[in-house]
C-alpha positions in Angstrom: 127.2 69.5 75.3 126.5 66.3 73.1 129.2 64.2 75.4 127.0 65.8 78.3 123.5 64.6 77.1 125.5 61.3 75.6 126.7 60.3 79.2 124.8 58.2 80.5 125.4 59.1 84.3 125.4 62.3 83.4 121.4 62.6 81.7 120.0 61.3 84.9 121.5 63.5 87.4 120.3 65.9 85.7 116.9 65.7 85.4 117.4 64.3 88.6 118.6 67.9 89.8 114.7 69.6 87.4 112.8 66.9 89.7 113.9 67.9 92.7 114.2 71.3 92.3 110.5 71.3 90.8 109.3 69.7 94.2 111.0 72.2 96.4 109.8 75.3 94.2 106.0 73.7 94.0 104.7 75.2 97.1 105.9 79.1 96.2 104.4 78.4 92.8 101.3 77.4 94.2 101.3 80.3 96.6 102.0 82.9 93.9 99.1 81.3 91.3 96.5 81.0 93.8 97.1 84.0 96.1 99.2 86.7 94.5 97.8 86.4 90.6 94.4 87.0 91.4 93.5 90.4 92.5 90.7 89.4 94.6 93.1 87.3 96.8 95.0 89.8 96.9 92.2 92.2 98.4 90.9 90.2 100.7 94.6 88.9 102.1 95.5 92.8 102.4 91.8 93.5 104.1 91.9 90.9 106.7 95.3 91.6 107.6 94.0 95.3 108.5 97.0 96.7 107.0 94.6 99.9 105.8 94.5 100.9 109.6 98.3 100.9 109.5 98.9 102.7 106.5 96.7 105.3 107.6 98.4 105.6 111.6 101.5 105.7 109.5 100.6 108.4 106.8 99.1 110.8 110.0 101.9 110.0 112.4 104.7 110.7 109.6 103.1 113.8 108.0 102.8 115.3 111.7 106.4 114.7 112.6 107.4 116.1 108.9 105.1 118.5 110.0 106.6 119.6 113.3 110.0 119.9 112.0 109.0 122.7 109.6 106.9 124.7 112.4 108.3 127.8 111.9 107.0 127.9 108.1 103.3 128.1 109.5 101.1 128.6 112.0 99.0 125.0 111.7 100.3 123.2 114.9 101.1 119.6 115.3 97.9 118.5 116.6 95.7 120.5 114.4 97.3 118.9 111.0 96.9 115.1 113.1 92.5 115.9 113.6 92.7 117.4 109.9 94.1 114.3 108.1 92.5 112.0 110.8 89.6 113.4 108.8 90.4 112.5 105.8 93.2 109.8 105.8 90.7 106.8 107.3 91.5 103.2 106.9 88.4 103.4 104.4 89.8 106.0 102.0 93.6 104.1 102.3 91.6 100.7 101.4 89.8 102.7 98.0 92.4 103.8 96.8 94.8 100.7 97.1 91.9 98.7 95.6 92.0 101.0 92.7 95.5 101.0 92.2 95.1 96.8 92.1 92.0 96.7 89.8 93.7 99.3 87.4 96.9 97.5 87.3 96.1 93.7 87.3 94.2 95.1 84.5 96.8 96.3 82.6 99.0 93.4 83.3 96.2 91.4 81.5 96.4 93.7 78.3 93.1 95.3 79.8 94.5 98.6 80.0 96.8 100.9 78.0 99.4 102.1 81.1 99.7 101.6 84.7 98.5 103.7 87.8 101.6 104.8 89.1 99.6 106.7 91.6 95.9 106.7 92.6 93.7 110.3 91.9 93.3 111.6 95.2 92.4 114.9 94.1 89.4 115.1 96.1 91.5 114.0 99.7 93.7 116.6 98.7 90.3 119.4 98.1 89.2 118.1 101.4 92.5 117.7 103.6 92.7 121.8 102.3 89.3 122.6 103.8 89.7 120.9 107.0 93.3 122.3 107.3 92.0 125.8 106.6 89.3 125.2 109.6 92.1 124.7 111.8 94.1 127.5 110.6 91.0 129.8 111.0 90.2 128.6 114.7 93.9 129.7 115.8 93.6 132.4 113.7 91.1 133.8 116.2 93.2 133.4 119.2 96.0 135.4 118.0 96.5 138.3 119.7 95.4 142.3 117.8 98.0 143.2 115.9 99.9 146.5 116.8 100.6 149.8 115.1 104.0 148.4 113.4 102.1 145.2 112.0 99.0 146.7 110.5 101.4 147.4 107.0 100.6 146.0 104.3 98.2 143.2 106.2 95.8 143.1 103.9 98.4 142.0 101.1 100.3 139.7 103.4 97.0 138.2 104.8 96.3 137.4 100.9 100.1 136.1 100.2 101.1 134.6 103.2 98.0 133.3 105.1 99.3 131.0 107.4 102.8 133.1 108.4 100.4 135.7 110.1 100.9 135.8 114.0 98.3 138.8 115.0 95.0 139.5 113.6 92.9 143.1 113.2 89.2 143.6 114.0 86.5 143.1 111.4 88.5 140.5 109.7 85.9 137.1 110.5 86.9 133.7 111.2 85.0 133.0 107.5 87.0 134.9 105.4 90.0 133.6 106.8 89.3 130.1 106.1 88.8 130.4 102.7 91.9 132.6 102.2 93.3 129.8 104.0 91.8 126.9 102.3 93.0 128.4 99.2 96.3 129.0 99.7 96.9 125.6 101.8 95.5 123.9 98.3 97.5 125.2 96.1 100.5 124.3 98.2 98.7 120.6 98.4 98.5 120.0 95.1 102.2 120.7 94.1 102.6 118.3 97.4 100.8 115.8 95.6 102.0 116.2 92.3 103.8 113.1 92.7 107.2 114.2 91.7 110.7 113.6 93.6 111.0 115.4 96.6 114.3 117.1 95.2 111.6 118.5 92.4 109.2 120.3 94.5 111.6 123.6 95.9 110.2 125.5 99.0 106.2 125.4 98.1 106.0 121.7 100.0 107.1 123.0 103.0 104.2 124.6 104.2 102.1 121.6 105.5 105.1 119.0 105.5 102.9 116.3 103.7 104.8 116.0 100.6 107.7 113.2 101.8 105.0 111.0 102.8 102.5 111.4 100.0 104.7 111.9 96.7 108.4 110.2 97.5 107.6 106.9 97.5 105.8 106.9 93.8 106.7 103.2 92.2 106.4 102.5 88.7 105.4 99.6 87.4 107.2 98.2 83.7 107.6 95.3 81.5 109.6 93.5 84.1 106.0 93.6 86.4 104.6 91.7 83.4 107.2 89.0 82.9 107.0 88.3 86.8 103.1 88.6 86.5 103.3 85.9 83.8 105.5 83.6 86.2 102.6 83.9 89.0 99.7 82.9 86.2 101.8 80.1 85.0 104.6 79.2 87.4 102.8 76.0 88.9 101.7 74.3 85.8 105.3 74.8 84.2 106.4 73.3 87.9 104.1 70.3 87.8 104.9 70.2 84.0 108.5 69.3 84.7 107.7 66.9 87.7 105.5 64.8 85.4 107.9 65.2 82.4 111.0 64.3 84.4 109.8 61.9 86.5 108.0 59.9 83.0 111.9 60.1 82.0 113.4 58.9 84.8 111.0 55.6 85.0 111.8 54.9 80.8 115.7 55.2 81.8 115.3 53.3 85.2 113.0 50.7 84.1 112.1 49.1 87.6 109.4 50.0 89.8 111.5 49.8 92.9 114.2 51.5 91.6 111.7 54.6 90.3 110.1 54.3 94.0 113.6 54.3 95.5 115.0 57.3 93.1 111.4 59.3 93.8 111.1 58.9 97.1 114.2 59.8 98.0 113.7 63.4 95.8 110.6 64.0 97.5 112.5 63.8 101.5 115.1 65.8 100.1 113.0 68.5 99.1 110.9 68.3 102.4 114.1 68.3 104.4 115.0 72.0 102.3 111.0 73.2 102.3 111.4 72.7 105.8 114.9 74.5 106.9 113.5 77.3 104.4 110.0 77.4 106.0 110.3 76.8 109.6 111.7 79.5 110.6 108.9 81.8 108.5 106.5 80.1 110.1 107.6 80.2 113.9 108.9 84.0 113.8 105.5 84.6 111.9 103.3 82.5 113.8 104.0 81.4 117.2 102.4 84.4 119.3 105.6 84.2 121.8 108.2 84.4 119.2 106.5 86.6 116.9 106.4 89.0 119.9 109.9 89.3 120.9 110.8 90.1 117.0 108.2 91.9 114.9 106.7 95.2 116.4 103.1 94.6 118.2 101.7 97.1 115.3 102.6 95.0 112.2 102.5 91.8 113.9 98.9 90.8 112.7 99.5 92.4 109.0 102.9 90.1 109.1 101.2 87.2 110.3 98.0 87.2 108.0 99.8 87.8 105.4 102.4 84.9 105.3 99.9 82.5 106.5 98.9 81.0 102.9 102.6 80.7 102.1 103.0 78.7 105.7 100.2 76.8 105.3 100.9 75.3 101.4 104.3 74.6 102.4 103.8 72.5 105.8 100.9 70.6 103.4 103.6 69.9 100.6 106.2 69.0 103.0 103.7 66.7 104.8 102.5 65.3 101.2 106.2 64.8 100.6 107.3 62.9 103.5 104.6 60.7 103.2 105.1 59.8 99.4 109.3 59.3 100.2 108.9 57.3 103.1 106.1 55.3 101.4 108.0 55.1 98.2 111.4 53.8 100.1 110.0 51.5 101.9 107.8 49.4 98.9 111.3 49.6 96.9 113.0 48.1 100.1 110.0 45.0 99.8 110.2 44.5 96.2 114.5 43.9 96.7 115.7 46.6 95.5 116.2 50.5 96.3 117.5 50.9 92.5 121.3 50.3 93.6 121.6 47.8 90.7 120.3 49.9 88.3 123.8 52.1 88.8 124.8 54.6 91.5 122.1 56.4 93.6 119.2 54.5 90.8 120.6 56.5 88.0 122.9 54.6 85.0 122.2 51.9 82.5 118.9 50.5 82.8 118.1 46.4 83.6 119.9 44.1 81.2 121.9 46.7 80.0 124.7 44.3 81.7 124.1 41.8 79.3 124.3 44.1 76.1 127.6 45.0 77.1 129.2 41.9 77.7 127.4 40.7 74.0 129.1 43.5 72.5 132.6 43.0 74.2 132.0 39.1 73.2 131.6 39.9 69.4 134.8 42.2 69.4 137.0 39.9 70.9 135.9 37.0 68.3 136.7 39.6 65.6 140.0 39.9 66.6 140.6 36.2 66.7 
């Protein structure tokens, strides 16, 4: 490592190699400290992007079709479980709850809290989703046909147990009654649905409204690696403009000409516009250009796609733009001043001006010594 740092080519391309990869990581940087460290930012970016409305299409339509391939475990149809958690899954409760699960846990990543919300309290969707779902149950229950002689044993019990596996119905039993045996029963099997545990964890008891593989599989937990990256977000772009300064301070004390610096600069700063560019360009026209962004991402995540790579897009065209300018500004005053830093040593980097001289005293002194 010493003959590393003690070369003298070597020292320069190096920090040549922290200058320029500080310029090309500068616009994510930026991105994460001003858009994805600040909860606000984050709120607002996920609101106008009107991802709530999909989350909530997404939580109905899945828990329906989980739903309809478990129809023979009750009698709540298809349709009847869609109105009942169109009821209570709106894009207003989805956008709550998600803002609760970001306040509590930006919190914590600030020390501000004890633990993280692995999961939001939606005990009271859960109490409501029951009571809607039992209203449904007790409107079909109505419309089932009287029950004959063979299926009036044991009803009472199995009308307690079973609620929603009954297919016939006896007179005197009202419509009120049976939505609150239903309610009951549908919230006990809710709440084990929502106990957020694994689906292999919750046995048979999930079955009976099919929400559970859309409510309690995809639980994420957050750890200390969320707090190391959290940290890189909050401080990411000062330790990237940090080592810009820093490297390009040392690269003007080893270079010591202005047109080489320029020459050496300017030429970092294209090359990192050239990679921002080959990275970004393809974001941005898949993302958005309405023609393209068409023909590849699905009409109902196209605005929550677009909105919310936007910032990114936008910061990166400005940096590469920034960055063109400066090289091509930069190249061309070294070109005036008479020099693009090729004496200095190969590519600007090497022995700085008059180090020439030094070198040939030195080699004069030796050979009069041997004399």
């Amino acid at each position: 490592m010493g003959r590393f740092l003690a070369n003298k080519r070597s020292v320069p391309r190096l920090y040549g190699a922290l200058f320029s990869l500080a310029l090309l990581l500068l616009p994510g940087a930026a991105f994460g400290a001003f858009w994805l460290a600040n909860p606000s930012s984050v709120k607002s970016q996920l609101e106008k992007s009107n991802v709530y409305d999909l989350v909530s299409r997404s939580i109905i339509d899945q828990s329906a079709l989980d739903l309809s391939g478990r129809a023979s475990n009750n009698n709540l149809s298809t349709e009847s479980f869609k109105r009942a958690m169109q009821k209570v899954v709106t894009p207003k409760i989805v956008k709550q709850k998600a803002e609760e699960y970001i306040d509590h846990n930006y919190a914590w990543l600030d020390n501000k809290k004890a633990k993280p919300m692995n999961f939001p309290d939606i005990t009271n969707e859960r109490r409501q989703l029951s009571r809607e779902l039992g209203k449904e149950f007790s409107f079909h229950f109505m419309s089932m046909p009287l029950c004959g002689a063979d299926e009036l044993n044991n009803y009472s019990e199995q009308l307690k147990s079973n609620t929603l596996s009954i297919s016939c119905r006896i007179p005197g039993v009202s419509r009120e009654s049976v939505e609150t045996l239903a309610n009951n029963k549908i919230d006990e099997d809710l709440k084990e649905s929502f106990s957020h545990k694994p689906m292999g964890n919750q046995g048979n008891k999930t079955k009976t409204v099919g929400v559970s593989s859309v409510v309690s599989g995809g639980r994420f937990e957050l750890g200390p690696f969320a707090k190391f990256v959290y940290w890189l977000l909050r401080h990411g772009l000062m330790m990237v403009l940090s080592i810009i300064l820093v490297m390009g301070a040392v690269a003007a004390a080893s270079i010591r000409s202005l047109a080489g610096w320029l020459s050496w600069s300017g030429r970092s700063a294209v090359g990192a516009a050239v990679s921002i560019l080959v990275a970004i360009l393809p974001i941005a026209a898949i993302t958005q250009i309405d023609y393209m962004s068409k023909s590849i991402i699905p009409e109902e995540y196209r605005s929550v796609v677009m909105t919310l790579t936007q910032p990114l897009v936008v910061i990166s065209l400005v940096t590469l733009a920034f960055y063109v300018f400066f090289g091509l500004f930069a190249i061309v005053v070294a070109a005036k001043k008479g020099g693009d830093g090729n004496e200095e040593g190969s590519g600007g980097y090497g022995r700085p001006r008059g180090g020439s001289d030094s070198y040939t005293g030195a080699s004069s002194g030796s050979t009069s010594k041997s004399f």
